[in-house]
N, C-alpha and C positions, 0 to 999 in steps of 0.2 A: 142182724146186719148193722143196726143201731150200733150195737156194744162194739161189734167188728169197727166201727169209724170212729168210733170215741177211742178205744187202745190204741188206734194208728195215728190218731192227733195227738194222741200223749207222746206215745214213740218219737215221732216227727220233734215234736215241741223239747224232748228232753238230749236231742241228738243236734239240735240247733243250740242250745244252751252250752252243752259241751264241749261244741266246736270254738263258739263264741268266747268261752273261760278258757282253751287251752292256748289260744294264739295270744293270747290279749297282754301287756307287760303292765297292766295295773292304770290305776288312774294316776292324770297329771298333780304335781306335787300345787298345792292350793298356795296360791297369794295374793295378799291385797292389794288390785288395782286401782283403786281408789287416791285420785289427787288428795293430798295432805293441804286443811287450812292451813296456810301461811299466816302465822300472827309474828311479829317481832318476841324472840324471846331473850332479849338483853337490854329490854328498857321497858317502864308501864306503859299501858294500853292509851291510847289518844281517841277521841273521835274520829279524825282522820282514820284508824286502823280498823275499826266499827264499820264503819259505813264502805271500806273497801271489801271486807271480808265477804266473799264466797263459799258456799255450802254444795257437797253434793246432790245430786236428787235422789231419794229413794222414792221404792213402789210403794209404801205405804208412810212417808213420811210428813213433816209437817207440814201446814200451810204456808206455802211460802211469803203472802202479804203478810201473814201476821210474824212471820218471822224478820220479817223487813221492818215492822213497823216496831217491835222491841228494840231493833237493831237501832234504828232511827234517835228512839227516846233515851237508848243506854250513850250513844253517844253525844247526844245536847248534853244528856246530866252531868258527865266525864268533863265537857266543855266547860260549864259550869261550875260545877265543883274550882275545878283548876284555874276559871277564873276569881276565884273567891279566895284560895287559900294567899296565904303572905309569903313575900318571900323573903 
C-alpha cells in the first residue's frame, strides 16, 4: 500500500510539472531596475556632488553610517584640496 502512494505521488508530481512546462512561454526577459547614481559626468567631482549622492540598498550591503561618513570626509578633502590649489 506504502509503495501503491508513493508511485501515485510521483505520477501526480510528474503530470503537474508537465502541465506546468507545456503552457508556460518562458521567463520574463531580466533588467535592471535599479535607479542609476547621478554623478555629473562633464565636469570633476565637488563636495557638494559627495554629500548629495544616493546609493541603493541592498540585502547584504554596506553599512550605511559608515558609508556616510567616508562620504562626509571624501568631501571636506575635495573641499580642501580645491581650496589650496592656485589659480
Amino acid at each position: 500500500m506504502i509503495w501503491f502512494l508513493g508511485m501515485l505521488i510521483m505520477v501526480l508530481t510528474a503530470v503537474g510539472v508537465v502541465i506546468a512546462m507545456r503552457g508556460g512561454t518562458g521567463m520574463r526577459r531580466v533588467y535592471d531596475d535599479r535607479p542609476d547614481v547621478l554623478l555629473p559626468a562633464d565636469r570633476p567631482l565637488t563636495g557638494q556632488d559627495l554629500r548629495e549622492v544616493r546609493f541603493g540598498v541592498g540585502l547584504r550591503g554596506y553599512r550605511m553610517d559608515e558609508v556616510d561618513a567616508l562620504i562626509a570626509r571624501l568631501a571636506a578633502e575635495l573641499e580642501s584640496a580645491a581650496d589650496r590649489e592656485p589659480e
